[in-house]
Residue frames as qw, qx, qy, qz and C-alpha x, y, z in Angstrom:
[[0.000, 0.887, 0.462, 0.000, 0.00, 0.00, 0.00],
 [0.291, 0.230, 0.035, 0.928, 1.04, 3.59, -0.92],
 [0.008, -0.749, -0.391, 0.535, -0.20, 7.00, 0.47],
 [0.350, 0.214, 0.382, 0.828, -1.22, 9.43, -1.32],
 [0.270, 0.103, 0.279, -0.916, -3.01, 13.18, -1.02],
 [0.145, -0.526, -0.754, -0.364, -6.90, 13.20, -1.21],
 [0.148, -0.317, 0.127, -0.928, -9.80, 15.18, -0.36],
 [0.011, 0.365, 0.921, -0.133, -12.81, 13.61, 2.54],
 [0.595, -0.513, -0.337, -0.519, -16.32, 14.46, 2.63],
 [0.003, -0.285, 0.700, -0.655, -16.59, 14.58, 6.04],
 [0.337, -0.647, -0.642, -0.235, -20.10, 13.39, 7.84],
 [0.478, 0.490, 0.671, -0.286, -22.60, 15.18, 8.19],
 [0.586, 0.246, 0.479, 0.605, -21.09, 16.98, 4.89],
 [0.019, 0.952, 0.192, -0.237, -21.58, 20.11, 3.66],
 [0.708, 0.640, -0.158, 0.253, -18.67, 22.43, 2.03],
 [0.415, -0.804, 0.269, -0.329, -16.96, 23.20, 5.18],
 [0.876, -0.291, 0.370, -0.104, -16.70, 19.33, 5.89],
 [0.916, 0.341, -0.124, 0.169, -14.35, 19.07, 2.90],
 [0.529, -0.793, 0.301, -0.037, -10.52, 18.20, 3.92],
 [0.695, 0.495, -0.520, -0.054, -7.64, 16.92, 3.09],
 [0.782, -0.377, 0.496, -0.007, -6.22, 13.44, 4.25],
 [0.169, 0.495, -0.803, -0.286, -4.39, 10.67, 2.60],
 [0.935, 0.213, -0.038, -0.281, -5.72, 7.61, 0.81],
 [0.490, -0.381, 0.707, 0.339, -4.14, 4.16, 0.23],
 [0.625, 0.584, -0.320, -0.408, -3.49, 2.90, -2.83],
 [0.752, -0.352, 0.556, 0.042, -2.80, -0.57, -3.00],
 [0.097, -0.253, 0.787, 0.555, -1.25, -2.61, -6.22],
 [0.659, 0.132, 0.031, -0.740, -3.19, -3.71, -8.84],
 [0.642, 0.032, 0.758, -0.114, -4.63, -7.42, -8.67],
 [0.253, 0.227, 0.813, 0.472, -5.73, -9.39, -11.69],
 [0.134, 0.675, 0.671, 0.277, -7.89, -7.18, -14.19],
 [0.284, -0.883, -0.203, 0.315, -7.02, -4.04, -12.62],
 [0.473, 0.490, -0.032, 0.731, -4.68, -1.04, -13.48],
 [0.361, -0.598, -0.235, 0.676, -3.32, 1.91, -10.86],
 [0.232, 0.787, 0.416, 0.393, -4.06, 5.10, -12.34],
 [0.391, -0.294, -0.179, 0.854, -2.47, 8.90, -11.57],
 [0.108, 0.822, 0.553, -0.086, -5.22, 10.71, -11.08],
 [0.353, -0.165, -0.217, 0.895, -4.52, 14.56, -12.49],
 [0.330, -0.073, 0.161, -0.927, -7.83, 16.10, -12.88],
 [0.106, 0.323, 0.939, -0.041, -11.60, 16.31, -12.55],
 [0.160, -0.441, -0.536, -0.702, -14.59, 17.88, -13.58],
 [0.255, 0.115, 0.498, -0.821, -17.25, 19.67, -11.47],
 [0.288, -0.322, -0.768, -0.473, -20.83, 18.39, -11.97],
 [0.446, -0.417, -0.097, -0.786, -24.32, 18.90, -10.53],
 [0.846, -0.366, -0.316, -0.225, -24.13, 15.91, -9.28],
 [0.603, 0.020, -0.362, 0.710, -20.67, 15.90, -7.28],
 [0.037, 0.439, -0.091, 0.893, -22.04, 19.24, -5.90],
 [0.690, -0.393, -0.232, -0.562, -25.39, 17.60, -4.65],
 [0.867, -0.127, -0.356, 0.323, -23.52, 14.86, -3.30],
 [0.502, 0.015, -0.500, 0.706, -20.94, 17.72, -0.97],
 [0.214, -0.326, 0.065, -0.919, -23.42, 20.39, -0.07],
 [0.757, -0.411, -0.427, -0.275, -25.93, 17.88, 1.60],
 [0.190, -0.498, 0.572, -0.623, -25.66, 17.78, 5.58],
 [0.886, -0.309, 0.239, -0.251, -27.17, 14.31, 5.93],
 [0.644, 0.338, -0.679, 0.101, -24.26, 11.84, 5.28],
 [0.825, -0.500, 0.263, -0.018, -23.47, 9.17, 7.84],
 [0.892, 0.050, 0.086, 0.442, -19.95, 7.94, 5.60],
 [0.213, -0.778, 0.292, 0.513, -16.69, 9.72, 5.05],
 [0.801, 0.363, 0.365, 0.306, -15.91, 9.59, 1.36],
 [0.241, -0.278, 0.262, 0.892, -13.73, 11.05, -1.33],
 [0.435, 0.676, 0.347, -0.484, -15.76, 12.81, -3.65],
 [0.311, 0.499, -0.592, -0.551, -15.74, 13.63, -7.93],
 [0.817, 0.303, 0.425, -0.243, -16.94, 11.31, -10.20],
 [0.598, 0.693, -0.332, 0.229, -14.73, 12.49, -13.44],
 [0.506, -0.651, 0.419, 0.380, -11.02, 11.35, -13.43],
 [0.740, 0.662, -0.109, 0.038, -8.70, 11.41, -16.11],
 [0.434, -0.746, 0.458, 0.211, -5.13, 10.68, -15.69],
 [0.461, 0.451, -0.764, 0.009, -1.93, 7.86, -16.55],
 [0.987, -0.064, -0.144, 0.019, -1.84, 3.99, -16.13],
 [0.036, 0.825, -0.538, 0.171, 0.84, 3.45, -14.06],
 [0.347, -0.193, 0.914, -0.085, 0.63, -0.51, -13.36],
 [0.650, 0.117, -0.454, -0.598, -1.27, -2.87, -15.03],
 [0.527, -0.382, 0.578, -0.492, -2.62, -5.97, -13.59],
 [0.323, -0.092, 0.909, 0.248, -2.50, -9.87, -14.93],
 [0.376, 0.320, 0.829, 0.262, -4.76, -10.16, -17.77],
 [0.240, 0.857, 0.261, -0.375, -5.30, -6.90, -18.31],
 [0.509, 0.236, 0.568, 0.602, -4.51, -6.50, -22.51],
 [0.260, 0.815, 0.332, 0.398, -6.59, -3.05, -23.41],
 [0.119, -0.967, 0.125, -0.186, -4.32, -0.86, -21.15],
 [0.815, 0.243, -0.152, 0.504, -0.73, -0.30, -20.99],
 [0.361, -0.611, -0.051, 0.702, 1.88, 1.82, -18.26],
 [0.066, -0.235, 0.086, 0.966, 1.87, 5.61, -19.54],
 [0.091, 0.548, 0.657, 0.510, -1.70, 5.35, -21.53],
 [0.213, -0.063, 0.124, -0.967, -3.83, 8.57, -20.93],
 [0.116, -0.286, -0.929, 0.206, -7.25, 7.26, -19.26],
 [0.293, -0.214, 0.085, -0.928, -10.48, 8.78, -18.43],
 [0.132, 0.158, 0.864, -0.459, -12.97, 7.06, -15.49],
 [0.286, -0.308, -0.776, -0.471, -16.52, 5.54, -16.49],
 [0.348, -0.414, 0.188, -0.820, -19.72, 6.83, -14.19],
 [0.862, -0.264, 0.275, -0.335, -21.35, 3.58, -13.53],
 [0.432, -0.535, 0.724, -0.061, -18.27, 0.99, -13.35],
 [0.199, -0.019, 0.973, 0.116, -19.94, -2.14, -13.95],
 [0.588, 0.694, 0.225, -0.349, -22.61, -0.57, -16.40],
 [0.198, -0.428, 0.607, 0.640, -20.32, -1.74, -19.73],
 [0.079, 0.129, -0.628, -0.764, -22.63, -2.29, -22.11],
 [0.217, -0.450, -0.813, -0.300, -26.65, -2.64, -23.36],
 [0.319, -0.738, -0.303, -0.512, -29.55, -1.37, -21.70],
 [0.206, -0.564, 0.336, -0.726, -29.73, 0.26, -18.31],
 [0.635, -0.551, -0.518, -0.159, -30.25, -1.67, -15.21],
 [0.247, -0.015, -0.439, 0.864, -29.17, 0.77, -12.55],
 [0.132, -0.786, -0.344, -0.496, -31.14, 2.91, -10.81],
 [0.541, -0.827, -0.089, 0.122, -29.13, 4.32, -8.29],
 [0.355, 0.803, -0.437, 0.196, -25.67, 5.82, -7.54],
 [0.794, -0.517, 0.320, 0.004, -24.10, 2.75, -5.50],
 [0.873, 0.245, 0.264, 0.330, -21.61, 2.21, -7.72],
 [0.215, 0.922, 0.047, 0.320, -20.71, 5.76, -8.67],
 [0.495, -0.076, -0.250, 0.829, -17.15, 7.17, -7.58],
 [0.119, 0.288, -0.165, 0.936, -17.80, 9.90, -5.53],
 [0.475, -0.264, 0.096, -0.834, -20.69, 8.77, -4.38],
 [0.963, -0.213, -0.124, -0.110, -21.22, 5.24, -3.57],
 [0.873, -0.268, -0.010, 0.407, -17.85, 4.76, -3.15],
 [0.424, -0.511, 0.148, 0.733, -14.51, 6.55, -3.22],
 [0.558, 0.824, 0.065, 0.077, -14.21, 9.04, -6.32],
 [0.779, 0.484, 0.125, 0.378, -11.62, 10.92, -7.78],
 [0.210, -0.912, 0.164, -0.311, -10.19, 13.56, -5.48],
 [0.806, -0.376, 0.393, 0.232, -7.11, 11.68, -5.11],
 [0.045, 0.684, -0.582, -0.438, -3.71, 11.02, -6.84],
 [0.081, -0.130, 0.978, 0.138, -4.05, 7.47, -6.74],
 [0.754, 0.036, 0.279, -0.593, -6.55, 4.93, -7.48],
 [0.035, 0.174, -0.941, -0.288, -6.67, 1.39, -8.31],
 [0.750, 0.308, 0.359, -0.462, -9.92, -0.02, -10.03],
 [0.743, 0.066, 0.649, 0.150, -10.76, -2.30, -12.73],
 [0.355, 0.001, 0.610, 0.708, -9.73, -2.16, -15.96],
 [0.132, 0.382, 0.800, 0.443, -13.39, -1.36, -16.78],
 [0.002, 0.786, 0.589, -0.187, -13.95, 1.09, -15.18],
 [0.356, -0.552, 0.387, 0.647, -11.74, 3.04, -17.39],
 [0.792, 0.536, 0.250, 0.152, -11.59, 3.93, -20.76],
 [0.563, 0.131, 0.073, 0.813, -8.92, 5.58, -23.31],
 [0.033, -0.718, -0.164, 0.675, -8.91, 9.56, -23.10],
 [0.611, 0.757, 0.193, 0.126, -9.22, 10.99, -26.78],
 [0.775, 0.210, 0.110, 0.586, -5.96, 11.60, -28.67],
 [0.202, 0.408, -0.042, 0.889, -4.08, 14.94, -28.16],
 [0.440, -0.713, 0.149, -0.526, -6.41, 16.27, -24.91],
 [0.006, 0.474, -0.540, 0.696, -5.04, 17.29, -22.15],
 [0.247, -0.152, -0.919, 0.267, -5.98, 15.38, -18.96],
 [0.177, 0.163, 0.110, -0.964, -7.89, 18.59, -18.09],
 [0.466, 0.174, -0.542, -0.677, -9.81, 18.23, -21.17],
 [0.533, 0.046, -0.831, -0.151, -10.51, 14.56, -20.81],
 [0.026, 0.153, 0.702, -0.695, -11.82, 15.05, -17.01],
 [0.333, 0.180, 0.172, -0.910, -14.84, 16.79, -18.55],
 [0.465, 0.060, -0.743, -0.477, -16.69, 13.27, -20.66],
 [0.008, 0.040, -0.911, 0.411, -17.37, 11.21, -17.83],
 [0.079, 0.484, 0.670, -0.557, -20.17, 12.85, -16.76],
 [0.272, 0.668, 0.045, -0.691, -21.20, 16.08, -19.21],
 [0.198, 0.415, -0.675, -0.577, -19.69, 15.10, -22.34],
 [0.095, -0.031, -0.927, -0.362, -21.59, 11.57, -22.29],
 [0.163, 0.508, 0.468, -0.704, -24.77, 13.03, -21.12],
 [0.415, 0.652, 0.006, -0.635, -24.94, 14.97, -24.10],
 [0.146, 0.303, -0.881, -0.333, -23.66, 12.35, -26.29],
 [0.061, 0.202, 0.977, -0.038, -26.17, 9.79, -25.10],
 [0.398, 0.628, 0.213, -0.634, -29.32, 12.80, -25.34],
 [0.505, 0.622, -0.184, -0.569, -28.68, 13.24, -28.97],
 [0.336, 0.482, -0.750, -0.304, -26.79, 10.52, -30.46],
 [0.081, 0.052, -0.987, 0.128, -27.60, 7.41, -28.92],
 [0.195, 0.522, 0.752, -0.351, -31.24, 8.15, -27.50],
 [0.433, 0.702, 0.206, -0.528, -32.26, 11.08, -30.02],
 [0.672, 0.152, 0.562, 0.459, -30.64, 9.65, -33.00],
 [0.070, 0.778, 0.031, -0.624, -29.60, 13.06, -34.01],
 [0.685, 0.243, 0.579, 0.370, -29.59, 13.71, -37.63],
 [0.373, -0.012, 0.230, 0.899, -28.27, 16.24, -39.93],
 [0.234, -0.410, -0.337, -0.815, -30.77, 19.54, -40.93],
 [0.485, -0.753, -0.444, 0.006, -32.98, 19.18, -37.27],
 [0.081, -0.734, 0.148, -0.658, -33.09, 21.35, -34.62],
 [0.681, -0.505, -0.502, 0.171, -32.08, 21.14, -30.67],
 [0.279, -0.812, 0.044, -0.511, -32.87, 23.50, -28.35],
 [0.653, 0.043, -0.525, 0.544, -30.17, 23.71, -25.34],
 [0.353, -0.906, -0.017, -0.233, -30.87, 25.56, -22.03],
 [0.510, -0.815, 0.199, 0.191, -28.31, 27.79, -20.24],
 [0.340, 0.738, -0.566, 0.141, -24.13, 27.03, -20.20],
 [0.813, -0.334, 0.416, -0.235, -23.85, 24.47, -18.00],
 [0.270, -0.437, 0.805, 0.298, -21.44, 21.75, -19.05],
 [0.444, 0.297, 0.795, 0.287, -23.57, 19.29, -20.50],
 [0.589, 0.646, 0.479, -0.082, -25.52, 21.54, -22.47],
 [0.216, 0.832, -0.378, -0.344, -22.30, 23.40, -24.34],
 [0.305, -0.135, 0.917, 0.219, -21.01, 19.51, -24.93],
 [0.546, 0.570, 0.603, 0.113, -24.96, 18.75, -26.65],
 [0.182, 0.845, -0.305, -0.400, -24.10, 22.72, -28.73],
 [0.239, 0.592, -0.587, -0.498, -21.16, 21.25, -30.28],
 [0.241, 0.180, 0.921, 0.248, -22.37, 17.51, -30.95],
 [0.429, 0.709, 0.536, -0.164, -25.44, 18.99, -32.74],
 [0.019, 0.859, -0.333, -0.389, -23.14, 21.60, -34.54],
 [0.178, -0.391, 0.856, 0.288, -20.34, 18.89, -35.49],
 [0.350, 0.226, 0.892, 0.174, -23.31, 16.77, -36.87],
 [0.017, 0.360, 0.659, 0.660, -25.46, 19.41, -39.01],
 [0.247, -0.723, -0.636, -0.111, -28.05, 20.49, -36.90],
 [0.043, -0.668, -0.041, -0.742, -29.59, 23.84, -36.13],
 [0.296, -0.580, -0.618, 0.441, -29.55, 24.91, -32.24],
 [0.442, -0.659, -0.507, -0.337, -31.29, 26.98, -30.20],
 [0.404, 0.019, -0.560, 0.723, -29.91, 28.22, -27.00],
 [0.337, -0.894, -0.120, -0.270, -31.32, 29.95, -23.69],
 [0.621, -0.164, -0.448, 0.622, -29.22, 31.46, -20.98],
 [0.412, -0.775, -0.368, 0.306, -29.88, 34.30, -18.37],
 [0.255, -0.694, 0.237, 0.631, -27.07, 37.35, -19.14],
 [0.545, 0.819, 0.032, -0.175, -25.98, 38.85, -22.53],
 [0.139, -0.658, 0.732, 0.112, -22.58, 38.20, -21.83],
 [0.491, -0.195, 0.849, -0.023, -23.64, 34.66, -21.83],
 [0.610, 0.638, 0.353, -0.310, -25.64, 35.01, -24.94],
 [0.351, 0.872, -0.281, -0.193, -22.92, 36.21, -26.95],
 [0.066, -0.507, 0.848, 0.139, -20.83, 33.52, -26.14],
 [0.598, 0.275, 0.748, -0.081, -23.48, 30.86, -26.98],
 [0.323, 0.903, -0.111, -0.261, -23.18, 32.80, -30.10],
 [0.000, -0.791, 0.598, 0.132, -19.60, 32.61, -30.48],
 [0.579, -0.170, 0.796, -0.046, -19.75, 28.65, -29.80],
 [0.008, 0.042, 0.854, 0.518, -22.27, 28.11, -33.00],
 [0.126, 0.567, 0.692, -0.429, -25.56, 28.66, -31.38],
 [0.315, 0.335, 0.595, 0.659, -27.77, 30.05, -34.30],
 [0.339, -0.686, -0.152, -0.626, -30.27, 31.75, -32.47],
 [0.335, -0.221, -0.691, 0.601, -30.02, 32.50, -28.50],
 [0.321, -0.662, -0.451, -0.506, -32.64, 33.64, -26.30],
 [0.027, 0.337, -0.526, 0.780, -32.41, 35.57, -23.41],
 [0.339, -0.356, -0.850, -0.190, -34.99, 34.07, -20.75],
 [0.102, -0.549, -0.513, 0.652, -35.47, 36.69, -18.19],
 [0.327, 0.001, -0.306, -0.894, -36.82, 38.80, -21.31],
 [0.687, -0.064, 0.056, -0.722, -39.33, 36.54, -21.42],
 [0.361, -0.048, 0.903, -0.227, -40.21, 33.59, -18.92],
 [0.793, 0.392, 0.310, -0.350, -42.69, 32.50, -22.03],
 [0.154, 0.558, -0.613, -0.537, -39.46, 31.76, -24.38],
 [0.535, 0.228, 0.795, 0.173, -41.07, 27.90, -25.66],
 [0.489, 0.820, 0.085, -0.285, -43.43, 30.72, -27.78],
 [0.164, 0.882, -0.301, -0.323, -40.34, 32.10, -29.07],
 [0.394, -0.250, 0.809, 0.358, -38.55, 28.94, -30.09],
 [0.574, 0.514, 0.634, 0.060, -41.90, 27.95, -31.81],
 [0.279, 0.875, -0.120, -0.376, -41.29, 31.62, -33.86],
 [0.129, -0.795, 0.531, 0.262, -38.12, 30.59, -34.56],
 [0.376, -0.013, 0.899, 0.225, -38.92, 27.46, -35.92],
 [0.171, 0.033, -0.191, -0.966, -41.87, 28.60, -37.77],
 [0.652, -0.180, 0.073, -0.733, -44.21, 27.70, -35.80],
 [0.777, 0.178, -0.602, -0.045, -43.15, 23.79, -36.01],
 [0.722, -0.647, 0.241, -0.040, -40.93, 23.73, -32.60],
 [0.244, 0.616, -0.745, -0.076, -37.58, 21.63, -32.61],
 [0.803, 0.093, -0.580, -0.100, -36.68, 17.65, -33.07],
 [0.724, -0.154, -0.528, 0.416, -34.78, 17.66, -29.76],
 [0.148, -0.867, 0.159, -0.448, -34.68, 19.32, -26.34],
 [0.685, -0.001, -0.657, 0.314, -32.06, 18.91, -23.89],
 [0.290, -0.815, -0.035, -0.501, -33.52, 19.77, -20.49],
 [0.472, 0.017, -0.644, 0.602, -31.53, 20.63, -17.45],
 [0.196, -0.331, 0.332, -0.861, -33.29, 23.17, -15.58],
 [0.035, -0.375, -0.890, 0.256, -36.74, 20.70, -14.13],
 [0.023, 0.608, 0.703, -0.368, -38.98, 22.31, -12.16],
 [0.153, 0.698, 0.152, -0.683, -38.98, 25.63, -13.65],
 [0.011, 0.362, -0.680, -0.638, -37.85, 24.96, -17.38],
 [0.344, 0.158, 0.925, 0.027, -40.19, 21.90, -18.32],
 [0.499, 0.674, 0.504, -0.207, -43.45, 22.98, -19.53],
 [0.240, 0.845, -0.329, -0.347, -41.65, 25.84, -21.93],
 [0.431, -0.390, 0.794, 0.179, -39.37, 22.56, -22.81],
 [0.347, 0.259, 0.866, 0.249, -42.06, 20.67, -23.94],
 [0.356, 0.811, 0.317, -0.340, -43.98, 23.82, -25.81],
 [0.259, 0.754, -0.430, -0.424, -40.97, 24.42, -27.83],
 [0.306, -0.062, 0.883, 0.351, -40.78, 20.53, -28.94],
 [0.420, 0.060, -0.143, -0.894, -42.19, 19.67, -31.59],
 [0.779, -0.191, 0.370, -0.469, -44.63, 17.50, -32.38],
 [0.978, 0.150, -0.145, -0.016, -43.40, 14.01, -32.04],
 [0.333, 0.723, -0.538, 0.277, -40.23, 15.46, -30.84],
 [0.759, -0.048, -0.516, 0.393, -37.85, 14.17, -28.38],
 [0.207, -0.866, 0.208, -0.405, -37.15, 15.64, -24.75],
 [0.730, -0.029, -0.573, 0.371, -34.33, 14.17, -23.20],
 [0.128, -0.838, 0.130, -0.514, -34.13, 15.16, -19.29],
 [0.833, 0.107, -0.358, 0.408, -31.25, 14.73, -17.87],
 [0.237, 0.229, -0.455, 0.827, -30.97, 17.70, -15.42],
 [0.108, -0.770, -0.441, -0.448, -32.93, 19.76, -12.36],
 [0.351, 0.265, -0.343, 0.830, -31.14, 22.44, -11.51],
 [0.356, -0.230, 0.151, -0.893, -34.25, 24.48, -10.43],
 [0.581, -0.182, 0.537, -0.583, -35.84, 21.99, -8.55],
 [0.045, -0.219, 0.962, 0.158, -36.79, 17.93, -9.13],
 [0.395, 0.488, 0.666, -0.403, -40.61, 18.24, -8.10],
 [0.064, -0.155, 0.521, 0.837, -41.74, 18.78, -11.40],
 [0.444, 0.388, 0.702, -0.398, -45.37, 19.19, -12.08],
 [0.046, -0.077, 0.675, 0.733, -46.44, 19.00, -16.23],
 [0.543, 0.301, -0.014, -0.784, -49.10, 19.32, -18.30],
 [0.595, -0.034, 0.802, 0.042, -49.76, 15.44, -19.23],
 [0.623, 0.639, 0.342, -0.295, -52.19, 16.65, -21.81],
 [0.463, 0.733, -0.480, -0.135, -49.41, 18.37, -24.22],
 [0.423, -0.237, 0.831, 0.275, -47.00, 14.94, -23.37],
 [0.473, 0.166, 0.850, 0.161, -49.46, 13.04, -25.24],
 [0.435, 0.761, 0.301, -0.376, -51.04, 15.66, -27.54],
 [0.246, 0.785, -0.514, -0.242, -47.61, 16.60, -29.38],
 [0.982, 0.117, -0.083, 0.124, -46.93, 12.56, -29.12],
 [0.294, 0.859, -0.391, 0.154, -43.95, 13.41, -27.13],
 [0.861, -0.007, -0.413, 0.297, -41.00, 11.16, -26.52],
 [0.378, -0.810, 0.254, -0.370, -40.26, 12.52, -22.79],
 [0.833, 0.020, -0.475, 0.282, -37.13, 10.56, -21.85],
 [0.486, -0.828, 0.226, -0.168, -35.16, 10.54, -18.82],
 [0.850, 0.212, -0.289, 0.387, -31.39, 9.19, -18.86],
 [0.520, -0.803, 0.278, 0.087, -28.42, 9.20, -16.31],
 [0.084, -0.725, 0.585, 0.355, -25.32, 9.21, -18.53],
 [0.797, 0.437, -0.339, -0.242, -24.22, 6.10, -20.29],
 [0.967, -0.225, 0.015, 0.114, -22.90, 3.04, -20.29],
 [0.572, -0.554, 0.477, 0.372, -18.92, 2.28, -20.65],
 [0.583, 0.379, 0.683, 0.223, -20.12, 1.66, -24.47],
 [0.043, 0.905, 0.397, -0.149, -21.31, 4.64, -25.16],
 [0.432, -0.760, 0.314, 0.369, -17.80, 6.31, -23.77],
 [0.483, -0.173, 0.672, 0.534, -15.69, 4.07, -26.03],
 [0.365, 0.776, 0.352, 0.374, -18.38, 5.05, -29.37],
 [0.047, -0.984, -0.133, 0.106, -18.24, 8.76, -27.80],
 [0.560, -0.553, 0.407, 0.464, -14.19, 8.52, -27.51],
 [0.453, 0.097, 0.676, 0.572, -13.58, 7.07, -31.05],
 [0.213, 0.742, 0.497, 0.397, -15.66, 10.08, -32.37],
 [0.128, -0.982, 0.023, 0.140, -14.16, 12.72, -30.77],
 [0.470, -0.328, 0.579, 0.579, -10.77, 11.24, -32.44],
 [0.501, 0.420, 0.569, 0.499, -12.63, 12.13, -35.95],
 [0.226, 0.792, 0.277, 0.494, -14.25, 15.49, -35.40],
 [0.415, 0.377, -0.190, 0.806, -12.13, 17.27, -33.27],
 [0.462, -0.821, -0.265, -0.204, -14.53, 18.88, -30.38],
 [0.496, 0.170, -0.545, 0.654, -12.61, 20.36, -27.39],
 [0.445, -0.578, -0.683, 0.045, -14.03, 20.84, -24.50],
 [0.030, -0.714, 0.066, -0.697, -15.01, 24.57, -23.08],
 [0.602, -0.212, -0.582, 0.504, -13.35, 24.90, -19.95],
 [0.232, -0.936, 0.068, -0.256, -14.35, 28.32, -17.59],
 [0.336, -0.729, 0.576, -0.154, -11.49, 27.50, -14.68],
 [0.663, 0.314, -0.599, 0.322, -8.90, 25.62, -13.34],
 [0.611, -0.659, 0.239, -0.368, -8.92, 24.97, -9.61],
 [0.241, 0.379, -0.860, 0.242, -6.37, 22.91, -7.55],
 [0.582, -0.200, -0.783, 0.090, -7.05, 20.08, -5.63],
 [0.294, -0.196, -0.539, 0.764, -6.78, 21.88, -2.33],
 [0.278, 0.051, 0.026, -0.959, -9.54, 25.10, -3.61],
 [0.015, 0.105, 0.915, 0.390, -11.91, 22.53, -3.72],
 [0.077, 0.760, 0.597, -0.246, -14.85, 24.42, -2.29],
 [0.202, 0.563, -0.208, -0.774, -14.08, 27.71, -3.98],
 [0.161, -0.084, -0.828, -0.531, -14.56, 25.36, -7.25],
 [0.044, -0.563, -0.816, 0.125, -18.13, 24.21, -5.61],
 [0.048, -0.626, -0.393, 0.672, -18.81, 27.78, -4.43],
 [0.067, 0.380, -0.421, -0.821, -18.01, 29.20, -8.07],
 [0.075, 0.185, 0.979, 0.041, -20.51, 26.64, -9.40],
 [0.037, -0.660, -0.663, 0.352, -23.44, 27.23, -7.09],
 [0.206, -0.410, 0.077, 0.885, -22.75, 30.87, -8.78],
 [0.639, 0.399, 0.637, 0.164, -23.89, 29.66, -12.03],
 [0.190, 0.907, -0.119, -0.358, -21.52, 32.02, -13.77],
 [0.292, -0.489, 0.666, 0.481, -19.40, 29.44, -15.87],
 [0.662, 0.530, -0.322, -0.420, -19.64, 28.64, -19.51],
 [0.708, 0.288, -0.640, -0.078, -18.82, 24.92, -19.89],
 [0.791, -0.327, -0.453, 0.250, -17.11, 22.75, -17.33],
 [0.264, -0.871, 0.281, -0.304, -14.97, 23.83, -14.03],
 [0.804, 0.088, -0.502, 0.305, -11.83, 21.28, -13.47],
 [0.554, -0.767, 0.323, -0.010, -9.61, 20.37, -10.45],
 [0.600, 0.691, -0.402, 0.027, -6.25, 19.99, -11.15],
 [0.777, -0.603, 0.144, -0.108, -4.62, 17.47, -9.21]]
């Protein structure tokens, strides 16, 4: 066993309760690989998971890691000492349909995440990192990048000349921007500040809408579509976003919801589900499949992920606190 730095979640948690200790790291056994962790990604969920005040466990927290294979364990043939890695959300989800429904599995949250140097896990719960990015870079898929990969590509079988309508800046929905971009399709954007408008703009975003002009903006997509709506929404916001979600799909479209920032209780209008014959999914990332499709396509068209910051290991609540702000444009890493 080696030591090595990490950050705990104290119990009863909260951001206060985070801290730094040391983790072992033992060798890896058959099927396994050690890994040098050197960043991670902020998410909504890694936030939900330190700002809560009921825990009863001490854990490390983060879900994203990206790093370097530094051992390799007996029979392990798809990874080799110095490869460039990036960590899988649900472990021993590697392929086909869903049968999770929880986060007991989940680094950072069922068990130990990624706020560490070390880590030894299985082989599988790894994949490669796309060619030429930075570790940085490659922190931000885990969690955002296959989100929006599984919304449009896998569940909305996105397809060249539609339309998908993206709310806010928020990691996953500047990752669904450029897969709908990189594949042909028209988007759509909302977000809260002109500043942030102009860079949803800058990204590729054809039309952006400002929503505190007006908390009726589904109308205004329908304008913008003429009067049709769009093939795909990716909602993050819940409680407050939904209905206006499903007024700007169209009909027969697709709503993939995968976030709720503004609140989980979500009360809808059942009538428009089934009037517009809409396909109202829910999804929690993706398998380990998914990753490895999502990987081997970001080695063709070239995306890079929009980073806002860069936070050491040690600022980890100022990262959280900058978050909770909801002033960044893409992801928010910890460098470790």
């Amino acid at each position: 066993m080696t030591q090595t730095n990490a950050i705990y979640l104290e119990p009863p948690g909260g951001l206060e309760r985070l801290v730094p200790g040391q983790a072992e790291t033992r060798a890896p056994g058959p099927g396994e690989i050690t890994v040098r962790i050197h960043a991670s990604s902020l998410n909504y969920h890694d936030y939900g998971v330190v700002s809560r005040t009921t825990g009863d466990a001490r854990r490390i927290p983060m879900s994203d890691g990206a790093g370097v294979v530094t051992a390799v364990g007996a029979g392990v043939t798809e990874f080799a000492q110095g490869d460039h890695v990036v960590s899988t959300f649900f472990p021993t989800w590697l392929d086909g349909e869903p049968a999770l429904s929880d986060f007991a599995t989940v680094p950072g949250d069922g068990i130990d995440g990624f706020a560490r140097e070390t880590v030894t896990f299985p082989a599988t719960a790894f994949t490669h990192a796309p060619s030429g990015y930075s570790h940085a870079e490659a922190a931000t898929l885990t969690t955002a990048g296959l989100t929006a990969w599984r919304a449009l590509i896998v569940n909305g079988n996105l397809r060249p000349g539609q339309t998908v309508l993206v709310l806010g800046t928020g990691g996953v929905s500047i990752f669904s921007l450029q897969f709908a971009k990189a594949c042909g399709a028209r988007v759509i954007a909302t977000s809260s500040s002109a500043g942030k408008c102009a860079r949803l703009r800058d990204l590729g975003a054809d039309h952006v809408i400002n929503y505190r002009d007006d908390p009726q903006w589904g109308s205004m997509v329908l304008d913008l579509t003429g009067g049709t709506g769009v093939d795909h929404v990716i909602e993050t916001g819940g409680a407050s976003t939904l209905a206006q979600s499903m007024n700007a799909a169209r009909t027969g479209g697709h709503v993939a919801a995968i976030g709720a920032v503004s609140g989980a209780d979500i009360p809808f209008n059942v009538r428009q589900l089934f009037r517009k014959h809409l396909r109202l999914t829910g999804l929690l990332v993706g398998s380990r499949r998914h990753q490895i499709d999502m990987v081997h396509a970001l080695n063709t068209i070239g995306i890079r992920p929009v980073i806002d910051r860069h936070y050491p290991l040690q600022e980890i609540a100022d990262a959280f606190r900058y978050q909770a702000a909801q002033q960044h444009i893409g992801k928010i890493v910890l460098e470790i």
